[in-house]
C-alpha positions as a Markdown table, in Angstrom:
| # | Residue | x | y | z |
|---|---|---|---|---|
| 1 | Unk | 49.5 | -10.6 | -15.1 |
| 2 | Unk | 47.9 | -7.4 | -15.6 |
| 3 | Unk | 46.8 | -7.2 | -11.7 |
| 4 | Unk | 50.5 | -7.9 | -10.5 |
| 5 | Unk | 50.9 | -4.6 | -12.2 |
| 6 | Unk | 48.9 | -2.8 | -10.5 |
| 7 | Unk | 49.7 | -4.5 | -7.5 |
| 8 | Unk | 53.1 | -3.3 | -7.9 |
| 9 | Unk | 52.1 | -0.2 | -8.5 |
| 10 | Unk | 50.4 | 0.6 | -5.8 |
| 11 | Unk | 53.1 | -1.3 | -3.4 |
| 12 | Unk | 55.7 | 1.5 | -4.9 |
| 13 | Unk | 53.4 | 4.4 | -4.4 |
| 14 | Unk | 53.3 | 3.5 | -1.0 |
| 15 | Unk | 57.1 | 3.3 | -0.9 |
| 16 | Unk | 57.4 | 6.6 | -2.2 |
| 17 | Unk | 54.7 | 8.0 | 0.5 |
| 18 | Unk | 56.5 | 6.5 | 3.3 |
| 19 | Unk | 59.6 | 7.4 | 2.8 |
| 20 | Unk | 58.6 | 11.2 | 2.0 |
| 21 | Unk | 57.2 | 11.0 | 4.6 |
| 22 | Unk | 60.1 | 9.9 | 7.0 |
| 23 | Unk | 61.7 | 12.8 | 5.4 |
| 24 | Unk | 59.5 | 15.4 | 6.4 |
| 25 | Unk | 59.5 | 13.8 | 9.7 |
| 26 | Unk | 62.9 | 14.3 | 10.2 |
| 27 | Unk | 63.3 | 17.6 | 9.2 |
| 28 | Unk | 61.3 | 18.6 | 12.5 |
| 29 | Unk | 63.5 | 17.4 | 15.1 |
| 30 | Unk | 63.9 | 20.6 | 17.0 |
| 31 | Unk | 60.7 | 19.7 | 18.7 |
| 32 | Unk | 62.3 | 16.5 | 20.3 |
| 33 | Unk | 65.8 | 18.4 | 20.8 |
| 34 | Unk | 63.9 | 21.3 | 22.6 |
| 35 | Unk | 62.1 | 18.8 | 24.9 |
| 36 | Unk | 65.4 | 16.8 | 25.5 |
| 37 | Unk | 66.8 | 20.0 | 26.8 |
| 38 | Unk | 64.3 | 20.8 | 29.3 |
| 39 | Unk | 64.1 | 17.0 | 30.6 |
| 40 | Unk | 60.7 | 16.5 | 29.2 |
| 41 | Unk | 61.8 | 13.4 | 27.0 |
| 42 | Unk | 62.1 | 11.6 | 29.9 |
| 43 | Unk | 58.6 | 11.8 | 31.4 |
| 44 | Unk | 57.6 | 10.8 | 27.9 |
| 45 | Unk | 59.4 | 7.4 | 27.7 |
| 46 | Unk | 58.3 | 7.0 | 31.6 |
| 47 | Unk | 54.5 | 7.3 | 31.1 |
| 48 | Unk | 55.4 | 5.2 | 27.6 |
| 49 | Unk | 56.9 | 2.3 | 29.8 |
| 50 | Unk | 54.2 | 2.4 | 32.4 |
| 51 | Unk | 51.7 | 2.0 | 29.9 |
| 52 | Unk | 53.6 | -0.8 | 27.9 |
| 53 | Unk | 54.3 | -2.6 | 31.6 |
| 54 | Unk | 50.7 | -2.5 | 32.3 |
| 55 | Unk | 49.3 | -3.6 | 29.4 |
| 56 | Unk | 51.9 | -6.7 | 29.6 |
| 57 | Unk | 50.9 | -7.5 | 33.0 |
| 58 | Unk | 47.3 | -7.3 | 31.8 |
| 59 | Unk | 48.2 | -9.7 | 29.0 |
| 60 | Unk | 50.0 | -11.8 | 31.4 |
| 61 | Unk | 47.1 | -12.0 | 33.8 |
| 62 | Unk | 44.8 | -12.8 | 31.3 |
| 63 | Unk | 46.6 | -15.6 | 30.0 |
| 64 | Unk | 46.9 | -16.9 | 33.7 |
| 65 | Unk | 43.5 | -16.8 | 33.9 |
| 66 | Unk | 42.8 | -18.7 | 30.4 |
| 67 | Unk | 45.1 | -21.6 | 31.5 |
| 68 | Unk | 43.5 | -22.2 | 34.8 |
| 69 | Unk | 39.7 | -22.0 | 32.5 |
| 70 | Unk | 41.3 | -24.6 | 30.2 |
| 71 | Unk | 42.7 | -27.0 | 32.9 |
| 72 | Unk | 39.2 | -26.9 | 34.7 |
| 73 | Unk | 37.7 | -27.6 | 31.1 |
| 74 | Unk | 39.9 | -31.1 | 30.6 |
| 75 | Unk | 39.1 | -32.2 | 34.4 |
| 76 | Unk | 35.4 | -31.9 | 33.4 |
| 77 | Unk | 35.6 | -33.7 | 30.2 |
């Protein structure tokens, strides 16, 4: 019983961190509004999405690879 409690206690402190946190976060928006205005937002989420696409087709490939490793596996055994 005793370490639920501080469990929960440490559970809420990290609550309370987070959303401070968020808060603070949000108070500095001019940074984002300033680089939507001069079109820099949108090399941002380009070089984002290039590097989330290639690390999908990475994935992807792997995978590929592991399925054609365990086929050979099954015809050998």
């Amino acid at each position: 019983m005793k370490n639920n409690k501080s469990v929960f206690r440490v559970m809420a402190m990290l609550f309370v961190m987070i959303f401070h946190a968020q808060y603070t976060f949000s108070q500095d928006i001019d940074m984002a509004d300033r680089m939507r205005s001069e079109g820099k937002i949108y090399v941002v989420v380009a070089v984002l999405s290039i590097i989330f696409i290639g690390i999908l087709a990475y994935l992807l490939l792997i995978e590929n690879k592991l399925k054609k490793l365990e086929k050979t596996q099954k015809k050998k055994s």
